[in-house]
C-alpha positions in Angstrom: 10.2 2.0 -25.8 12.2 1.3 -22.7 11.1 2.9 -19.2 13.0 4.8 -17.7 15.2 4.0 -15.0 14.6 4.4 -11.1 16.7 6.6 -9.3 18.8 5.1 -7.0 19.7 5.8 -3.2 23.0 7.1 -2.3 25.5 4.5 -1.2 23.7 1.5 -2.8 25.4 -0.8 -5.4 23.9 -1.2 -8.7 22.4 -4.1 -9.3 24.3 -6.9 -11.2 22.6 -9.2 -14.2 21.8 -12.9 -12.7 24.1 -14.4 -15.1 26.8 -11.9 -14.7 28.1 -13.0 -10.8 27.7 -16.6 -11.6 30.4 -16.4 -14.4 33.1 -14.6 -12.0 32.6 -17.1 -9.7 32.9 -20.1 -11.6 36.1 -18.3 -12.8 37.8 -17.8 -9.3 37.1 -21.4 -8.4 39.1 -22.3 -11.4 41.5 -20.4 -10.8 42.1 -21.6 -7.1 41.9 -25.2 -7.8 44.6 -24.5 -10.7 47.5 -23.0 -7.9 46.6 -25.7 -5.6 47.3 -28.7 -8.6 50.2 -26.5 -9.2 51.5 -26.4 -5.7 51.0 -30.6 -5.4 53.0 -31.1 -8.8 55.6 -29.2 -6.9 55.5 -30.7 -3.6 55.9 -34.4 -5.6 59.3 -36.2 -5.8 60.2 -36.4 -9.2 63.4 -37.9 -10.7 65.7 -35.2 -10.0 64.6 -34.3 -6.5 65.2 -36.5 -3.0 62.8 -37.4 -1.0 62.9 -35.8 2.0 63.4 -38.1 4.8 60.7 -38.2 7.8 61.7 -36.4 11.2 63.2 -38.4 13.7 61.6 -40.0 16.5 62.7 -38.8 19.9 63.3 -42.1 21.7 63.6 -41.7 25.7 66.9 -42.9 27.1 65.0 -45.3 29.2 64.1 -47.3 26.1 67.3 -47.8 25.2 68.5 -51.4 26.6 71.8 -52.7 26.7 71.3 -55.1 23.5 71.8 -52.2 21.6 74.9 -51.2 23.2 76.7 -54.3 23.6 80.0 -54.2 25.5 79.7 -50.0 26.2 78.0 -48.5 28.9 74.7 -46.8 28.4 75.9 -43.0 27.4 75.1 -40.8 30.0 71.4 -39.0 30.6 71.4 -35.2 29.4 69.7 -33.7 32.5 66.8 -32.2 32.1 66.0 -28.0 33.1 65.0 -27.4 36.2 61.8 -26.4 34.8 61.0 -29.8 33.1 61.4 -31.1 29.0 59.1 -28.5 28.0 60.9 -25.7 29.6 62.2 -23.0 27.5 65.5 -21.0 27.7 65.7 -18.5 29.7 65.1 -15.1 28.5 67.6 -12.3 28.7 64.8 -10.2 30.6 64.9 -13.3 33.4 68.5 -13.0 33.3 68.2 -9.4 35.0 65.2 -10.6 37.1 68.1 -13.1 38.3 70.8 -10.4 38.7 68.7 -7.6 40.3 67.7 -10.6 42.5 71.1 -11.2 43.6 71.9 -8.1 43.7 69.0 -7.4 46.6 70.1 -10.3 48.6 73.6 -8.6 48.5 72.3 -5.3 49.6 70.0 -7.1 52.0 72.8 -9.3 54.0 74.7 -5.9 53.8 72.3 -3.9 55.7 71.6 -6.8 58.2 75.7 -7.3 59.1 76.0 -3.6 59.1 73.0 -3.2 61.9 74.8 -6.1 63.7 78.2 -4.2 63.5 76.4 -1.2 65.0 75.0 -2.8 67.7 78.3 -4.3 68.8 80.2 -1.5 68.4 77.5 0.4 70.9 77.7 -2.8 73.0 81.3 -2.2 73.5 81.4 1.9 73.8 78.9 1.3 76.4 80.9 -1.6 77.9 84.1 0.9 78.1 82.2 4.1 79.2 80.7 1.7 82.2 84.7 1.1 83.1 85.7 4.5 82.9 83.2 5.2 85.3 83.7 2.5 87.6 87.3 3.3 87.5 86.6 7.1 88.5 84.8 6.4 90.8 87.1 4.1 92.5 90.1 6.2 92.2 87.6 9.1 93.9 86.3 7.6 96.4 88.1 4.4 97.9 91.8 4.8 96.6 94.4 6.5 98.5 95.2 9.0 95.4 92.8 11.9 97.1 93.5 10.9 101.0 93.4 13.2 103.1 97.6 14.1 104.4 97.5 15.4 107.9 100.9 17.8 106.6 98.6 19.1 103.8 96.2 20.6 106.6 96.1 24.5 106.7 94.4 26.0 110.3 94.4 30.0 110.2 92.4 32.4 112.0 92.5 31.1 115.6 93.7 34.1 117.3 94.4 34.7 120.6 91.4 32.5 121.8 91.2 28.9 120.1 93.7 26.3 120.5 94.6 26.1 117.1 96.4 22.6 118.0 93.0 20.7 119.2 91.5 22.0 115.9 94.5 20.6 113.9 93.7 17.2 116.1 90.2 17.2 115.0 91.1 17.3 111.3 94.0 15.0 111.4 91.4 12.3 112.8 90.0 12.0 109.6 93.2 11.2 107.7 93.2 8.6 104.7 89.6 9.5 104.1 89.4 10.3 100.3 88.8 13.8 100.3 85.2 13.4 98.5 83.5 11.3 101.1 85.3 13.7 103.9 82.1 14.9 106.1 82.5 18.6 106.2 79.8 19.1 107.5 80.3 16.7 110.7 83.6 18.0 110.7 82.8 21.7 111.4 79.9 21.1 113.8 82.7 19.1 115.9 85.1 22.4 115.7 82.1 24.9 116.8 81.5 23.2 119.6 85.1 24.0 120.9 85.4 26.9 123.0 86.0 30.5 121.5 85.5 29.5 117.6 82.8 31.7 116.5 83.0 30.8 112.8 84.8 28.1 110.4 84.7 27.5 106.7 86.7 24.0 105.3 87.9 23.8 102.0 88.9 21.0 100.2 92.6 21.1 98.3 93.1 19.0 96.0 94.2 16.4 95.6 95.0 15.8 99.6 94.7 18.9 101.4 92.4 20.6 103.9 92.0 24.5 104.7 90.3 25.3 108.1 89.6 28.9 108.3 88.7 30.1 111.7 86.9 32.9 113.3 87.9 33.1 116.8 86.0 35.1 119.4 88.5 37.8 120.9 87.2 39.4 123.9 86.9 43.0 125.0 86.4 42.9 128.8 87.2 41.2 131.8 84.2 41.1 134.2 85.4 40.1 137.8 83.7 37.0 139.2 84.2 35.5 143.1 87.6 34.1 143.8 89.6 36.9 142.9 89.1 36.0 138.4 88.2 37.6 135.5 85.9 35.9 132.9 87.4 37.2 129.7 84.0 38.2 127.4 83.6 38.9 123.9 81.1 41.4 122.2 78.2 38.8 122.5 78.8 37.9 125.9 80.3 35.0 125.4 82.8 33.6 127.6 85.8 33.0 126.0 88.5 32.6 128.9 89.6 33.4 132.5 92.2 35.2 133.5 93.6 35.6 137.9 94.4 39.2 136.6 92.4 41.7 134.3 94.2 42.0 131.5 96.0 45.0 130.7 94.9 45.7 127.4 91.1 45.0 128.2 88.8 47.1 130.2 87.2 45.2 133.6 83.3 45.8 133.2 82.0 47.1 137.0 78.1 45.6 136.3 75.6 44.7 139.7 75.2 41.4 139.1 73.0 40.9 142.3 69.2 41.5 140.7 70.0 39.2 137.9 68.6 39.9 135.0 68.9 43.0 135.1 72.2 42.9 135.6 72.6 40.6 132.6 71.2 43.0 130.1 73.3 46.0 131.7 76.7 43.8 131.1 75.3 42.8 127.5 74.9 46.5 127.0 77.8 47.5 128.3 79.7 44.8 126.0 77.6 45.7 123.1 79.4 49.6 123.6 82.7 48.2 123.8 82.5 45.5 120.6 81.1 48.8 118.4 84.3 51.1 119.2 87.3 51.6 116.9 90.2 50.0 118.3 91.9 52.8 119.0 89.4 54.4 121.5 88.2 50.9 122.9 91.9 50.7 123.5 92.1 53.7 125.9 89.3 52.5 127.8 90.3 51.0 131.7 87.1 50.5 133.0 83.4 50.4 132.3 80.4 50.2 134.3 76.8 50.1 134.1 74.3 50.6 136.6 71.8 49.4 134.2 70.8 48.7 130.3 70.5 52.3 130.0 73.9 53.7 131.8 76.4 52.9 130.2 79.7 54.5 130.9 83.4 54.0 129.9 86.1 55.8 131.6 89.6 56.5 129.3 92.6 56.3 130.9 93.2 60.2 131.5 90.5 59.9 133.7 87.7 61.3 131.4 83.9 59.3 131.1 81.8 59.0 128.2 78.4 58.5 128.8 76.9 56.2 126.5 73.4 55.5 127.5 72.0 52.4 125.9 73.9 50.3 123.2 71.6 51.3 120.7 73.4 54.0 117.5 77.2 53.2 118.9 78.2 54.4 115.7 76.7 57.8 115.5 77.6 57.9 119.1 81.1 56.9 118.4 81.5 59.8 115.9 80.2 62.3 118.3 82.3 61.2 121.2 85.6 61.4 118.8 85.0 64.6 117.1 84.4 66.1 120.9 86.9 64.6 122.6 89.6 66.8 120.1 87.2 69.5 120.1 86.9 70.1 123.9 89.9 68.7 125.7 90.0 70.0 129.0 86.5 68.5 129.3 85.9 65.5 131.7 82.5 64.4 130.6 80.9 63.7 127.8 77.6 62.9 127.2 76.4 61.3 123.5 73.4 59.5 125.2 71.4 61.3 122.7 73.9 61.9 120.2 71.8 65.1 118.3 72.2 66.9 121.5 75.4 65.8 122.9 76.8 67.9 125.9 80.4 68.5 127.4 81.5 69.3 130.6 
């Protein structure tokens, strides 16, 4: 009896007799050798088939001499790729490399003459704005478009005190001067030191005129001085004139001069009183006197006083002395020294 067969492990081939894989193979080198005697037979000229001829020989064009070309010229050399005999044609993907490489250059020089064009074209905006401002400035200041024209020259406000013609004078001097480098300033501190001008303001007027506006100092008394004269004053005490005659529409101030000082602040009282009064009433006033800073009195030309005091609340005062001077005619004195308790008699 025969034993029985081993089990065998999962995945493993049977086994094969020893004679069995020696046959197959002998058979599968037979059959190889047969295609390959097969393939010769077929590769072998035979009476009806040509021989096929050998591949040429590349021969250089340097070998060629001129004994081969007798009586012709040597034809001419193919030239060679830049890469060299072995190079290969270009590809159509290194035809767009070259493209997109020409293309950049393009784009490149593009961008570099554009920057140049920019910086020109700020080279000459800056070149013309540097004109335009040289040329304002010259027409400003040193042509004769904004000169100063001594008929465009406008003096008001002198009064009855400044000589409006030496003021005109003054201004004309400067005439030709472009009105921009005209010194104002120069100009008005040389009109306030002329006599009576308590104030100016000068405004230019373009393009070659000049206004002078003038605050003149009018006065309001005439205080007698030696040699039979009257020093015409203002409010401040300022001496704006002299007169041989008191004028007849400005009181003559009656003020002891003799002590001084005192006397000083008794006439600055007294013309402190007169600058504060309407026109009206400082225009029925003849005389005034003070004995000191604290007397002051004015006399109206119906005879009547007022009795001021001091210089100190004119206004109230003022009010007080108008409302009793209709309210008590037949009085002649009034008193507003203290102007809550004034008293008529």
């Amino acid at each position: 009896m025969r034993p029985p067969a081993r089990p065998r492990a999962a995945g493993t081939a049977r086994p094969r007799p020893a004679g069995e894989g020696s046959a197959q193979q002998g058979k599968a080198g037979e059959s190889r050798r047969g295609a390959r005697a097969q393939e010769t037979a077929e590769r072998a000229p035979g009476p009806d088939r040509p021989r096929r001829a050998a591949p040429a020989t590349r021969v250089p064009a340097e070998e060629h001499s001129a004994e081969e070309y007798p009586g012709a010229q040597r034809p001419a050399q193919v030239p060679e790729r830049a890469g060299g005999p072995g190079t290969a044609r270009a590809t159509p993907s290194g035809a767009r490399d070259g493209v997109v490489s020409d293309q950049l250059a393009d784009r490149l020089a593009e961008r570099t003459a554009m920057a140049r064009y920019r910086v020109w074209r700020r080279i000459g905006w800056s070149v013309v704005a540097a004109a335009a401002v040289a040329g304002l400035v010259w027409a400003a200041f040193f042509s004769p478009l904004l000169a100063l024209d001594p008929e465009q020259v406008q003096v008001t406000g002198q009064g009855t005190t400044v000589d409006a013609a030496q003021v005109r004078d003054a201004v004309t001097d400067q005439a030709g001067v472009p009105l921009p480098r005209l010194d104002t300033v120069g100009l008005r501190e040389e009109i306030l030191a002329m006599n009576a001008v308590k104030n100016v303001r000068i405004s230019r007027v373009w393009p070659d005129g000049l206004a002078v506006a003038l605050t003149s100092r009018e006065p309001v008394a005439a205080v007698p001085q030696g040699g039979d004269v009257y020093a015409l004053m203002d409010a401040e005490g300022v001496r704006v004139g002299t007169a041989e005659d008191a004028p007849d529409d400005l009181p003559a101030i009656v003020v002891s001069l003799s002590d001084g000082e005192a006397g000083r602040r008794a006439m600055d009282a007294a013309l402190a009183v007169l600058g504060a009064l309407p026109p009206r009433l400082a225009g029925d006033i003849s005389t005034v006197s003070a004995a000191t800073q604290d007397d002051v009195r004015t006399t109206l030309s119906d005879g009547r006083v007022i009795r001021w005091g001091s210089g100190a609340q004119v206004e109230l005062k003022t009010k007080v002395a108008q409302v009793l001077l209709e309210a008590e005619p037949s009085a002649t004195t009034i008193d507003v020294s203290s102007p809550a308790l004034p008293v008529t008699r």
